[in-house]
MARVEXSE-915100 format. One record per atom (N, C-alpha, C): residue in one letter; x, y, z. Coordinates in steps of 0.1 Angstrom, whole numbers, padded with zeros to 4 digits, always signed. Layout:
aXYZ
...
# end
This chain:
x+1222+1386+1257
x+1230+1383+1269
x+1231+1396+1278
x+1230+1410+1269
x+1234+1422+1277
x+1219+1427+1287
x+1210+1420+1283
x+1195+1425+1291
x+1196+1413+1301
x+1202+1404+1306
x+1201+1392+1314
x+1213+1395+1326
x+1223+1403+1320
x+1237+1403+1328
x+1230+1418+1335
x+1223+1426+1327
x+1217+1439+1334
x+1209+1440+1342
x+1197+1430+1340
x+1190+1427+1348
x+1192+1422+1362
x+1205+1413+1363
x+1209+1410+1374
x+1220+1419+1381
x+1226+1430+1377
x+1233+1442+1377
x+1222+1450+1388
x+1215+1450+1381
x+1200+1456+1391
x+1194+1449+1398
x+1195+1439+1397
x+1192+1430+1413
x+1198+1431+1423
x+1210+1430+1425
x+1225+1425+1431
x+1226+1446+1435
x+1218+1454+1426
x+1224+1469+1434
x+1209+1472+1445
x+1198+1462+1435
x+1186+1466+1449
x+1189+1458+1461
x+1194+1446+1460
x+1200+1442+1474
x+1206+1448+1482
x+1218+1455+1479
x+1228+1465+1481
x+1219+1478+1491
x+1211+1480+1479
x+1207+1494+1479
x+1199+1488+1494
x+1191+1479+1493
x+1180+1478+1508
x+1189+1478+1521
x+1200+1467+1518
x+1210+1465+1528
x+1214+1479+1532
x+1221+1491+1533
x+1222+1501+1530
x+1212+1509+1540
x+1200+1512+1529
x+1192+1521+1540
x+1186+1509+1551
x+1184+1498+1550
x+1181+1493+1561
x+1192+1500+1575
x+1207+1497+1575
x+1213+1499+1582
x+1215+1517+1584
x+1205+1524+1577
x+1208+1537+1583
x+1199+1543+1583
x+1182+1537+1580
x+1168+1542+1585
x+1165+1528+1591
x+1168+1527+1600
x+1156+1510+1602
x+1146+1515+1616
x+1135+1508+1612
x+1120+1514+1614
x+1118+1500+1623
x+1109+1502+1634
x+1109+1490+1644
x+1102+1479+1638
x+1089+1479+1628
x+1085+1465+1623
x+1088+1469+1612
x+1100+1467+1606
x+1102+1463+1592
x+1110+1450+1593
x+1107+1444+1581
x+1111+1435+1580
x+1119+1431+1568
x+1134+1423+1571
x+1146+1417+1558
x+1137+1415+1547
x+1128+1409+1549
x+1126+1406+1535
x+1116+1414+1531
x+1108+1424+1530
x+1105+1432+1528
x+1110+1442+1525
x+1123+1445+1533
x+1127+1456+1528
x+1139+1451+1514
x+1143+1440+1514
x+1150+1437+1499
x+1137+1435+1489
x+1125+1430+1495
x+1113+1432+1479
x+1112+1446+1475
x+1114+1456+1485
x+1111+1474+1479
x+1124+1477+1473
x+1137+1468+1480
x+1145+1474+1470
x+1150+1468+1458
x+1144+1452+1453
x+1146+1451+1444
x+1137+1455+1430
x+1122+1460+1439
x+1111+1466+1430
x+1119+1483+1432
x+1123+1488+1435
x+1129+1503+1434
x+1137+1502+1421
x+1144+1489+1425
x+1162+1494+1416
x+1152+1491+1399
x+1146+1478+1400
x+1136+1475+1384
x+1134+1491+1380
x+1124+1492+1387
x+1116+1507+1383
x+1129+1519+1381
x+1138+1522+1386
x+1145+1530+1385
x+1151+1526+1376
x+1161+1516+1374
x+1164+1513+1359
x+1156+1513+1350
x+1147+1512+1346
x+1136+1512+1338
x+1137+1525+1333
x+1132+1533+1342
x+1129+1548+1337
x+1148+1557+1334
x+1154+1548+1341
x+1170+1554+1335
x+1173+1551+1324
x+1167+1535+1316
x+1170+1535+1302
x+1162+1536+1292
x+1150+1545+1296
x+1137+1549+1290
x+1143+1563+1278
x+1151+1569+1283
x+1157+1577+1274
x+1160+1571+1265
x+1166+1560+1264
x+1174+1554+1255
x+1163+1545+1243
x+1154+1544+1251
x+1144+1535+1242
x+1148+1531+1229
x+1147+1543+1220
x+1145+1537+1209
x+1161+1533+1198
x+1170+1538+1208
x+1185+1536+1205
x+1188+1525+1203
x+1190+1520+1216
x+1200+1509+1223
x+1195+1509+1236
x+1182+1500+1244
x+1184+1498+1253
x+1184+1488+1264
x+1194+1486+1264
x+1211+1479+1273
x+1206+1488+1289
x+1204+1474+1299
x+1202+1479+1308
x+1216+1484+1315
x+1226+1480+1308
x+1236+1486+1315
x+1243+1493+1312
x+1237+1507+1307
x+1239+1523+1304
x+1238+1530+1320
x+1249+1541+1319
x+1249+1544+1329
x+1233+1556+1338
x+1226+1557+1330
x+1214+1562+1336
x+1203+1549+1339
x+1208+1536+1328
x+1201+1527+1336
x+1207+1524+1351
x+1217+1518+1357
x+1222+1520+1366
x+1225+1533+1379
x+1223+1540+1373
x+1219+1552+1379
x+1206+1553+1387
x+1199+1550+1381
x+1183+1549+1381
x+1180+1538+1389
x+1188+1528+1387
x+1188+1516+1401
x+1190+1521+1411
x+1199+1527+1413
x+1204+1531+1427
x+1197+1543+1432
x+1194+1548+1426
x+1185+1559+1433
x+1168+1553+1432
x+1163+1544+1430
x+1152+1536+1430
x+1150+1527+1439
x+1160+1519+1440
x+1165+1509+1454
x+1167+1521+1464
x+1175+1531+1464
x+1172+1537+1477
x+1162+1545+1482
x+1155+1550+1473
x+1144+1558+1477
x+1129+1555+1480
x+1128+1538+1471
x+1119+1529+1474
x+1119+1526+1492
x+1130+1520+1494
x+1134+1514+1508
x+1132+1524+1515
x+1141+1538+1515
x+1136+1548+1524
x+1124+1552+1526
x+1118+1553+1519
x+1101+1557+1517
x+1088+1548+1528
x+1097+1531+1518
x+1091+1523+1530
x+1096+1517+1549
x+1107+1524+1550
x+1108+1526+1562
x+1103+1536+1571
x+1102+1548+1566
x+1100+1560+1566
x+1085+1558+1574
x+1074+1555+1564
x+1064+1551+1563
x+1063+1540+1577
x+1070+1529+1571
x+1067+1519+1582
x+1074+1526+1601
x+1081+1533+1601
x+1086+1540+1615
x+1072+1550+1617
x+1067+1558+1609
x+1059+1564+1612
x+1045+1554+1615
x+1040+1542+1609
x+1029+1538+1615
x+1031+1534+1632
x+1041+1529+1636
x+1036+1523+1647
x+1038+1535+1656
# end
C-alpha cells in the first residue's frame, strides 16, 4: 500500500511541480498538457533516482529523497521543456 499511496504522492507533486513552472517560465507554444506529461515524467524519474539510494533497504517511495527527487524532477523536467520549447520558435 506504501508504493501505491507514493506513487501517487509523486503524481499529485508533478502536477504541482508543472503548474508552477508553467506559471513562471511559460514559453509561447507550450502546451497544458504537455507540460503536466514532462512533469509527471520528471517527478517518476526524480523519485526514482531519490529512492535508488535506498534500494536495497527499504524502498518506500515516500522517503524523503524519494520526494525530494520528485520535486526537483518535476521542476527541472518542465523547465528544460519550456526553456527549449521558448527557444524554438
Amino acid at each position: 500500500m506504501d508504493f501505491i499511496i507514493g506513487f501517487a504522492v509523486w503524481l499529485v507533486i508533478g502536477l504541482v511541480g508543472a503548474f508552477v513552472t508553467r506559471a513562471v517560465v511559460h514559453g509561447p507554444a507550450t502546451t497544458t498538457l504537455m507540460t503536466m506529461a514532462f512533469g509527471i515524467f520528471g517527478s517518476f524519474i526524480g523519485g526514482m533516482l531519490g529512492t535508488s539510494a535506498h534500494i536495497f533497504h527499504d524502498p518506500v517511495p515516500l522517503r524523503v529523497g524519494g520526494l525530494i527527487g520528485a520535486v526537483l524532477g518535476a521542476v527541472v523536467f518542465t523547465f528544460i521543456y519550456h526553456f527549449a520549447a521558448r527557444r524554438a520558435v
